[in-house]
N, C-alpha and C positions, 0 to 999 in steps of 0.2 A: 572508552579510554579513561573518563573520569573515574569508572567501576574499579577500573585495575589501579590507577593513582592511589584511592583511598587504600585497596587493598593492602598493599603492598606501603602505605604509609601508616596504616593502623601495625599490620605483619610486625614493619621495622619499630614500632613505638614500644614493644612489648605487649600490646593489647589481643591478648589471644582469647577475648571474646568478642565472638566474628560470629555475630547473629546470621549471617548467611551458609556457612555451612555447617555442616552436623558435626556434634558433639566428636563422633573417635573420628573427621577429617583434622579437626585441628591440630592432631599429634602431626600431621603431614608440614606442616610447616616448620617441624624440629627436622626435617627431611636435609639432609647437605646435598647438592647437586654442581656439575661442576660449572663456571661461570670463566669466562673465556673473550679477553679482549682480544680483537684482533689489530694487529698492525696491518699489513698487507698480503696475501697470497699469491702464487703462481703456480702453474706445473710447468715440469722441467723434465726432458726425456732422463732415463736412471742413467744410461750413460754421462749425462751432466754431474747427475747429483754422487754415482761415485768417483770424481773427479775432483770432489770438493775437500779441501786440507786447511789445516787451521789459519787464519788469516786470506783466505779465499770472498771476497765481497759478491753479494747478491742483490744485483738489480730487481725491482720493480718498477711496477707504474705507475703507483699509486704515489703522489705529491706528500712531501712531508707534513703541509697543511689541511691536507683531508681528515674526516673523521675519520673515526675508528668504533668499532663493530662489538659490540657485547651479546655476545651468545651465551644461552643458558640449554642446557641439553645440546642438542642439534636444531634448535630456534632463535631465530636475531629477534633478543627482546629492545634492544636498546641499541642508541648512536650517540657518541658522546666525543670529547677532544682530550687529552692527554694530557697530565698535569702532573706537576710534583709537586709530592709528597713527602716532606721528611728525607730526602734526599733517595725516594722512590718513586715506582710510577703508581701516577694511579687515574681515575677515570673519571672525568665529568662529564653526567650524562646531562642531552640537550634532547632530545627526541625519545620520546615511548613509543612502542609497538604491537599490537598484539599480537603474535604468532599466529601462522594461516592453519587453520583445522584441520 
């Protein structure tokens, strides 16, 4: 976990001499991929979901107080709590994770 801290804190510094990997990987970190907080999720039979019109409210389960989920590809890299920004959202992470192999 400490490996990917560094990583990813040299990554964000600008320091894109990353004695760990080879010389043409480093172009991979001008890479854009998409990064995706979640709020909460459900499934809902279609029948439901074409039922739904503007002003329609959608229940979950998930407590206003819970974290929320930072996916990068299709991996939960991160867990963090929900913050404003500049009269935006944005993400404070609390937990790092390394995606399962």
């Amino acid at each position: 976990m400490d490996d990917l801290r560094q990583f990813i804190s040299s990554a964000s510094a600008g320091d894109h001499h990353l004695p760990k990997l080879p010389p043409r990987a480093c172009g991979l970190l001008k890479l854009k991929v998409s990064v995706v907080a979640t709020l909460a999720s459900k499934k809902e039979p279609i029948g439901e979901i074409v039922r739904l019109v503007p002003g329609t409210i959608i229940h979950f389960a998930k407590s206003c107080d819970e974290m929320l989920e930072l996916e990068v590809g299709d991996a939960r890299l991160a867990i963090g709590e929900a913050v404003n920004v500049d009269d935006k959202y944005g993400l404070r992470i609390t937990t790092m994770q390394l995606p399962n192999k």
